[in-house]
ZAVEXTI-836896 format. One record per atom (N, C-alpha, C): residue in three letters; z, y negated, x negated. Coordinates in steps of 0.02 Angstrom, whole numbers, padded with zeros to 5 digits, always signed. Example, Ala and Ser with C-alpha at 12.3 -4.5 7.8 and 13.67 -1.06 7.14 Angstrom:
ZAVEXTI-836896
ALA+00390+00284-00660ALA+00390+00225-00615ALA+00390+00165-00660SER+00354+00112-00642SER+00357+00053-00684SER+00394-00002-00645
//
This chain:
ZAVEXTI-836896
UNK+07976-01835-02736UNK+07910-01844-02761UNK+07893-01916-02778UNK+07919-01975-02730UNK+07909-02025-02764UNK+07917-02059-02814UNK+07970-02029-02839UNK+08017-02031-02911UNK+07974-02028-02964UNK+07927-01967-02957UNK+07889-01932-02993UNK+07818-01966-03028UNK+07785-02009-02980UNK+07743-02062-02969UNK+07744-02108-03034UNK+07793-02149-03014UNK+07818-02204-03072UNK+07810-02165-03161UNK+07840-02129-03162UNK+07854-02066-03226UNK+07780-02061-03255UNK+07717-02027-03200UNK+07659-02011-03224UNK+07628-02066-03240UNK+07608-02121-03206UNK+07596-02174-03227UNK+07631-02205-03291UNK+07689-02208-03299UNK+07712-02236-03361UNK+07721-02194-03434UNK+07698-02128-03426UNK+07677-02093-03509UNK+07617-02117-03536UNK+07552-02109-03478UNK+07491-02148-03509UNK+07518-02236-03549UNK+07525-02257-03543UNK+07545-02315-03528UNK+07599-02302-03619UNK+07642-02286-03639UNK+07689-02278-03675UNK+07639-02228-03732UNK+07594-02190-03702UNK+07565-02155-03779UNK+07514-02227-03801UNK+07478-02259-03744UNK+07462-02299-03773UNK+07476-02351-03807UNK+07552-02386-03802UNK+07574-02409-03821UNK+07575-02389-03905UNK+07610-02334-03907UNK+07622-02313-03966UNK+07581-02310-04029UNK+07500-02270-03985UNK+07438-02294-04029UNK+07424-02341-04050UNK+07423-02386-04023UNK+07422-02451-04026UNK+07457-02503-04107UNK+07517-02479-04088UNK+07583-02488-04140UNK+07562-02449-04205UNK+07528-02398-04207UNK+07531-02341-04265UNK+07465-02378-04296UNK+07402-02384-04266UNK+07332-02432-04284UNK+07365-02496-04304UNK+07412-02524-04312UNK+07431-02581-04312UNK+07463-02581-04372UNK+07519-02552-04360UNK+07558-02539-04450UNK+07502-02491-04491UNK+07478-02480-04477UNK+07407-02441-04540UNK+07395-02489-04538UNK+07346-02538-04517UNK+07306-02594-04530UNK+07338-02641-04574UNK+07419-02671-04576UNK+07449-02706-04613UNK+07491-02669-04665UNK+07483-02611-04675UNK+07486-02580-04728UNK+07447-02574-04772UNK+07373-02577-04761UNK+07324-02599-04801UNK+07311-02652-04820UNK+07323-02712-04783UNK+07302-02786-04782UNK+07349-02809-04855UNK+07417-02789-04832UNK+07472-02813-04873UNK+07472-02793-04937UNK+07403-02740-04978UNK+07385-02715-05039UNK+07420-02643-05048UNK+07451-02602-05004UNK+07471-02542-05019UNK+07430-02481-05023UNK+07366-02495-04997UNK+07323-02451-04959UNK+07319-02390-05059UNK+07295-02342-05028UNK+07258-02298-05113UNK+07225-02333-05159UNK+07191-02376-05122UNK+07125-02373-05152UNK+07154-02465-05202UNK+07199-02493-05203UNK+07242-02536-05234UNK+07254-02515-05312UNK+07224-02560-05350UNK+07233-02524-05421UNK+07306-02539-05437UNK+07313-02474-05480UNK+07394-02481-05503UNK+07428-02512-05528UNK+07475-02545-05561UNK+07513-02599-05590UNK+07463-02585-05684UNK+07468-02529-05706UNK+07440-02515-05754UNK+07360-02516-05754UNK+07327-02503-05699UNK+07268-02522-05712UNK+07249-02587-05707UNK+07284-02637-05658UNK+07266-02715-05682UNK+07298-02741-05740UNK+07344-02726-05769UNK+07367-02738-05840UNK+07317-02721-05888UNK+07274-02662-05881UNK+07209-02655-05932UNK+07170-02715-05908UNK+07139-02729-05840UNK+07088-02754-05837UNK+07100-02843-05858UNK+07178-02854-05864UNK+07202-02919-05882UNK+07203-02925-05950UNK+07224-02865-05982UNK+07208-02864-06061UNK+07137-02861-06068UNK+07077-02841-06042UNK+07007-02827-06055UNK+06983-02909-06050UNK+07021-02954-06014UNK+06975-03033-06002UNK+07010-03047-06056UNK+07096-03054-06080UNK+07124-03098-06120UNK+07077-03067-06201UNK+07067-03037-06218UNK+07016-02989-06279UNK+06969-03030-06274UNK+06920-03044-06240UNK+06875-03082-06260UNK+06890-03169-06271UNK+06881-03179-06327UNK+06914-03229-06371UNK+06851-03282-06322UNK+06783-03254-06366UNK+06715-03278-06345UNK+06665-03270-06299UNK+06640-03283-06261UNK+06589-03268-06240UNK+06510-03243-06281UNK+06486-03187-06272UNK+06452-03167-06339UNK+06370-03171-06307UNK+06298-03211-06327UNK+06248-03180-06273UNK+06205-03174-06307UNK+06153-03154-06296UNK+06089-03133-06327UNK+06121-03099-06408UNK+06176-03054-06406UNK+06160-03040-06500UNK+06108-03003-06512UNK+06066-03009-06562UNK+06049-02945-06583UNK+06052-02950-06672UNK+06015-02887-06677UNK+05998-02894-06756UNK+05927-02874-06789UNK+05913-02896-06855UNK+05845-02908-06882UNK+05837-02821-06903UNK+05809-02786-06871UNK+05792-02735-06910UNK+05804-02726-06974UNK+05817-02673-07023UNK+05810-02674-07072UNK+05817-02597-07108UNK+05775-02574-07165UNK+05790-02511-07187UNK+05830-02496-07261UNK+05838-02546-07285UNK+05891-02574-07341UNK+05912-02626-07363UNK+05948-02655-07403UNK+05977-02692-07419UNK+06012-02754-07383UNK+05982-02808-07364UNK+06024-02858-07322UNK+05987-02868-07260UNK+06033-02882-07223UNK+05995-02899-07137UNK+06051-02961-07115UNK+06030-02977-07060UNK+06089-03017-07002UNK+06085-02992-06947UNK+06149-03015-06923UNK+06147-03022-06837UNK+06148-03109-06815UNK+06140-03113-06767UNK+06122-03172-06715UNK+06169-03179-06650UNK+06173-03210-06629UNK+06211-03227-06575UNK+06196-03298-06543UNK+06223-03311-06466UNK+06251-03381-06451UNK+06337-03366-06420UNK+06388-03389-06449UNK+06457-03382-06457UNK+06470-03442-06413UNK+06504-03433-06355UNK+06511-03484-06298UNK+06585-03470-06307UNK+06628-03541-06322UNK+06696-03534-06301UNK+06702-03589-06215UNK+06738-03562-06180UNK+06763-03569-06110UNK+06832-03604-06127UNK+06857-03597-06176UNK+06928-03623-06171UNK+06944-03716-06182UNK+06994-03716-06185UNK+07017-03794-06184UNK+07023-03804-06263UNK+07020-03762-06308UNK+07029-03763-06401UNK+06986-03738-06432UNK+06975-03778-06485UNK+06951-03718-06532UNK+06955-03673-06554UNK+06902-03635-06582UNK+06901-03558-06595UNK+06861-03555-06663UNK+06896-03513-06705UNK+06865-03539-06781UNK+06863-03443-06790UNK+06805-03436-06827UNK+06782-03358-06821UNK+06801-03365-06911UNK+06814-03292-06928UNK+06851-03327-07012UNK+06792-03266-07029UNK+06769-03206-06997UNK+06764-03163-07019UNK+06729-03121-06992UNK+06693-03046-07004UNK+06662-03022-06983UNK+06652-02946-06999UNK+06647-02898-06966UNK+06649-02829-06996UNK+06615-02778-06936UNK+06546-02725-06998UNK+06547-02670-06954UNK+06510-02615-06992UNK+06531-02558-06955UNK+06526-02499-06990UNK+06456-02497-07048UNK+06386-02514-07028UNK+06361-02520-07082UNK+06349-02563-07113UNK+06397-02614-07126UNK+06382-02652-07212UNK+06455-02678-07218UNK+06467-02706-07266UNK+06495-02758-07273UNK+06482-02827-07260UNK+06520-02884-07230UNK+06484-02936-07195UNK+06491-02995-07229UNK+06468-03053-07212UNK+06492-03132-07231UNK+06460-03166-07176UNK+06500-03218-07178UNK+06483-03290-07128UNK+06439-03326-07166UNK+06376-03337-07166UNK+06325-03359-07192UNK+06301-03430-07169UNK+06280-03479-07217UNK+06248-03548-07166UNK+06174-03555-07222UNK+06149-03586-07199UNK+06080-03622-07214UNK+06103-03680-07241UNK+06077-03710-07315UNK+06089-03782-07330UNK+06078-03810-07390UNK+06080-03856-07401UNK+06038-03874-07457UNK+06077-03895-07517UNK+06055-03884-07572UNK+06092-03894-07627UNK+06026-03911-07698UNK+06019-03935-07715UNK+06009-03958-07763UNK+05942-03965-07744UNK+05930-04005-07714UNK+05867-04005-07674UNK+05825-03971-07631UNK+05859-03888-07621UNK+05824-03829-07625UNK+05865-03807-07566UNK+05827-03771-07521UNK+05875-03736-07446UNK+05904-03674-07491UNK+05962-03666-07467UNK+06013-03597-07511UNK+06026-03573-07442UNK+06047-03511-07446UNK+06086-03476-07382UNK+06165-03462-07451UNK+06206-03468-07418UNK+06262-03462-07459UNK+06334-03448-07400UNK+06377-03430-07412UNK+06437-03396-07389UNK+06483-03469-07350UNK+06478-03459-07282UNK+06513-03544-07265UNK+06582-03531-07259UNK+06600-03594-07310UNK+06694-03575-07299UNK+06710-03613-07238UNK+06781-03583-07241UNK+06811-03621-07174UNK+06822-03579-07104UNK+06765-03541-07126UNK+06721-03515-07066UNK+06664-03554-07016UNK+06676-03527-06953UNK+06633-03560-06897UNK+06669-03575-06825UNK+06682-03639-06851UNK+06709-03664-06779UNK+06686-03673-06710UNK+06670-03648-06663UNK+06670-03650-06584UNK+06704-03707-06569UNK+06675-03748-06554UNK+06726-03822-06527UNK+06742-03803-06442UNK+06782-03818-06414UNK+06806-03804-06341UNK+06742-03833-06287UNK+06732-03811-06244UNK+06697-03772-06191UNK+06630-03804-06228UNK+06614-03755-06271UNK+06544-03782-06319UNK+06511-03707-06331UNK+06455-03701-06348UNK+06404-03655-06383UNK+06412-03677-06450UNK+06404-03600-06483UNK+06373-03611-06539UNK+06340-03551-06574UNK+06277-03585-06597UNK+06206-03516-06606UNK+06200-03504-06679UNK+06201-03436-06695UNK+06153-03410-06729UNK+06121-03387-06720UNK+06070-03420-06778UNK+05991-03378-06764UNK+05950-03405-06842UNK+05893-03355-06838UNK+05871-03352-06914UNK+05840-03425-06936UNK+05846-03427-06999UNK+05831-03513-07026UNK+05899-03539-07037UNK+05965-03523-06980UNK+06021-03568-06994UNK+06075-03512-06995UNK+06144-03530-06961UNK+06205-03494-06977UNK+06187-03443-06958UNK+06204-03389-06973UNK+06213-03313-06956UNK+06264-03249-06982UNK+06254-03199-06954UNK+06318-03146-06984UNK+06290-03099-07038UNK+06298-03104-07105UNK+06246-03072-07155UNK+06271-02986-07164UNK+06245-02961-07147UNK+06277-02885-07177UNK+06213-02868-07248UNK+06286-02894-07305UNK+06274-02867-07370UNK+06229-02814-07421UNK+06239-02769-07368UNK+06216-02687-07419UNK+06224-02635-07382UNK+06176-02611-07336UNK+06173-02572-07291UNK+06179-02488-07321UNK+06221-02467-07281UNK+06225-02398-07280UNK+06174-02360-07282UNK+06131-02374-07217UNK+06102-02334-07205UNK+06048-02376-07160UNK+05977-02355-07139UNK+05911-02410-07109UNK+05940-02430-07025UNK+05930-02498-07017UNK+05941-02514-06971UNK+05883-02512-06931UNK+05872-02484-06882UNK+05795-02460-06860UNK+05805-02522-06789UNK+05739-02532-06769UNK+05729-02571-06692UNK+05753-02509-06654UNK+05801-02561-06573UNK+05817-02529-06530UNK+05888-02476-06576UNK+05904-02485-06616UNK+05991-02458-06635UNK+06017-02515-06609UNK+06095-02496-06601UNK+06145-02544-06579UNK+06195-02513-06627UNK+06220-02576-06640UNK+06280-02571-06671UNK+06323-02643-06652UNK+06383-02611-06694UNK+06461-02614-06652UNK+06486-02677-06724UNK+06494-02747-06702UNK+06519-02795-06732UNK+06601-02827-06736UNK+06639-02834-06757UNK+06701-02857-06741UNK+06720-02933-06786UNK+06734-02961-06735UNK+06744-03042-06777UNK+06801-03047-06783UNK+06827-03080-06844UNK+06906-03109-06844UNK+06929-03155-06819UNK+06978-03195-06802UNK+06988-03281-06782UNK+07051-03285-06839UNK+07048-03354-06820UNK+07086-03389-06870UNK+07162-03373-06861UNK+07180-03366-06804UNK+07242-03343-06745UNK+07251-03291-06745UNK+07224-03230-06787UNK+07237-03151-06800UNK+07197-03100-06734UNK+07173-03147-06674UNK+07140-03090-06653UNK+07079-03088-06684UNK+07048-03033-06645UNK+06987-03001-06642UNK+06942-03002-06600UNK+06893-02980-06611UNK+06839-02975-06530UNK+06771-02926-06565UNK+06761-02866-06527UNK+06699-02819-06529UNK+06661-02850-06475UNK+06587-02827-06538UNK+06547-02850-06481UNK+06474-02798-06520UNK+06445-02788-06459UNK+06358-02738-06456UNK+06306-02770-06484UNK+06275-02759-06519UNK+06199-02794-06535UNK+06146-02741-06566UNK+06099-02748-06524UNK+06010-02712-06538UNK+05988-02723-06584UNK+05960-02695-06641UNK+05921-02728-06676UNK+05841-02704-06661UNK+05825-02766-06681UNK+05729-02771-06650UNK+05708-02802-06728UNK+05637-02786-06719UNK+05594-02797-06769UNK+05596-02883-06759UNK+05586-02933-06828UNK+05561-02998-06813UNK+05555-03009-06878UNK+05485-03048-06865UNK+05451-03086-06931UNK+05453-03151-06930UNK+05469-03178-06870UNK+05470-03271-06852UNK+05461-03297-06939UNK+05445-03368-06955UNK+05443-03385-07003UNK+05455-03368-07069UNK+05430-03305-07058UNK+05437-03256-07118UNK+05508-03217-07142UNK+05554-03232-07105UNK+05621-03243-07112UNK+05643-03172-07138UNK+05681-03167-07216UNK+05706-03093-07232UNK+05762-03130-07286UNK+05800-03061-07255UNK+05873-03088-07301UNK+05886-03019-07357UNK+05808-02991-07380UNK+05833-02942-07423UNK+05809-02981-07493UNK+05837-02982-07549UNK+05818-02995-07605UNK+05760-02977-07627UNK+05681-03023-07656UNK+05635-02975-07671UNK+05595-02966-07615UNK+05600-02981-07549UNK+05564-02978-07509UNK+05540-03012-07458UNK+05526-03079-07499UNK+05502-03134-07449UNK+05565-03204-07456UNK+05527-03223-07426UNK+05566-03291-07445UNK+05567-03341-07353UNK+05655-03335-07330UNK+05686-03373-07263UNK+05637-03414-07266UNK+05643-03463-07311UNK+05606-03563-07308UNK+05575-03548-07362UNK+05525-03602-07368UNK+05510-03616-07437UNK+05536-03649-07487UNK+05540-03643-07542UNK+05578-03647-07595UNK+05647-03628-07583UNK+05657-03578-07559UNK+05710-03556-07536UNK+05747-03483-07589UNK+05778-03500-07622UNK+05788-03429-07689UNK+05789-03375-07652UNK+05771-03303-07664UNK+05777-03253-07621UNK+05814-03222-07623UNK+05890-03232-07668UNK+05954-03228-07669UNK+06010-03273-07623UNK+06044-03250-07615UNK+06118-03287-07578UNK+06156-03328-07650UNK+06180-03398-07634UNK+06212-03436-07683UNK+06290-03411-07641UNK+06339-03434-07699UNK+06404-03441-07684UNK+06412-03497-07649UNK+06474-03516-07611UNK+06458-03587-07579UNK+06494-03611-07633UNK+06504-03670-07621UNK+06526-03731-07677UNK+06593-03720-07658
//
C-alpha cells in the first residue's frame, strides 16, 4: 500500500503538468501568427496590392452637378511619396474627359486643355477646385444629378492608374459653369474652352 501513495499523488501532478504544456503550445501557436484567424498569404498580397494602387492620395472629390453638356470634378491630390507624380489623364463612364487649367491669354481668363499634364510634386498637395485646374467632363451622357457618385480613373505618366469616388452636389460659388451658353466661370471669361497653345 505504500507503494500506492506516491503513484496517487503523482497523476494529479502529471495531468497537470500536461495541461499546462497543451495551454502553452496553443498560446505560441497563436502568438507565432498560425492561429485561423491569420490572413492568408493571398489575402495580404491583395491588401499589399490595394496600398501599392493608390498612386495618390484623393480628398474631398466631388463634382458640380450637372444635367447636360459640360461639368467638372474637383479634388485635393496629396502625393506621400519621395517623386513626382504627373497625372496625364483622365476617364469616366459619363463623359469624355480633359485636364483643364484656368489662364490667361490675350488678356482674357480662358479655361483651356493643360498640356504636360498635372504634376504632384513629392510629399505636396495639389487642388482642384472651380476658378482654377480641374477635371472637365466634355459631353455628358446623361444628367449628373446632386448626391450621384461616380467612378473617375486617372492616368500617370508611368502607365499606372488610380480609381477614385466623387458626389456630385449642386454649386453656384462665383457663378462658376463650365457649360457653353450658360454663364460665364470669371468675367470676361469666353463661355467656351480654348485649345491650349
Amino acid at each position: 500500500m505504500p507503494s500506492l501513495l506516491p503513484r496517487r499523488a503523482l497523476r494529479p501532478a502529471v495531468l497537470f503538468t500536461g495541461a499546462a504544456l497543451v495551454v502553452s503550445l496553443a498560446a505560441c501557436k497563436s502568438s507565432s501568427g498560425e492561429s485561423s484567424t491569420t490572413p492568408t498569404p493571398s489575402a495580404t498580397a491583395s491588401v499589399e496590392a490595394t496600398v501599392e494602387a493608390g498612386v495618390l492620395g484623393v480628398r474631398d472629390p466631388w463634382v458640380k452637378a450637372a444635367d447636360e453638356g459640360m461639368t467638372a470634378a474637383f479634388a485635393t491630390f496629396v502625393n506621400d511619396s519621395d517623386t513626382d507624380v504627373t497625372i496625364t489623364g483622365a476617364a469616366s463612364e459619363v463623359s469624355p474627359m480633359e485636364l483643364h487649367e484656368m489662364a490667361m491669354a490675350d488678356g482674357k481668363m480662358v479655361m483651356r486643355a493643360k498640356q504636360g499634364g498635372v504634376v504632384i510634386k513629392a510629399k505636396s498637395e495639389y487642388k482642384l477646385e472651380p476658378g482654377g485646374d480641374h477635371l472637365m467632363l466634355m459631353d455628358l451622357a446623361k444628367p449628373v444629378r446632386a448626391g450621384d457618385e461616380l467612378s473617375f480613373t486617372l492616368s500617370f505618366a508611368d502607365g499606372r492608374t488610380q480609381t477614385f469616388r466623387a458626389v456630385a452636389k449642386p454649386f453656384t460659388g462665383a457663378q462658376e459653369s463650365y457649360a457653353p451658353g450658360h454663364g460665364e466661370p470669371m468675367p470676361d471669361m469666353p463661355t467656351s474652352h480654348s485649345p491650349a497653345p
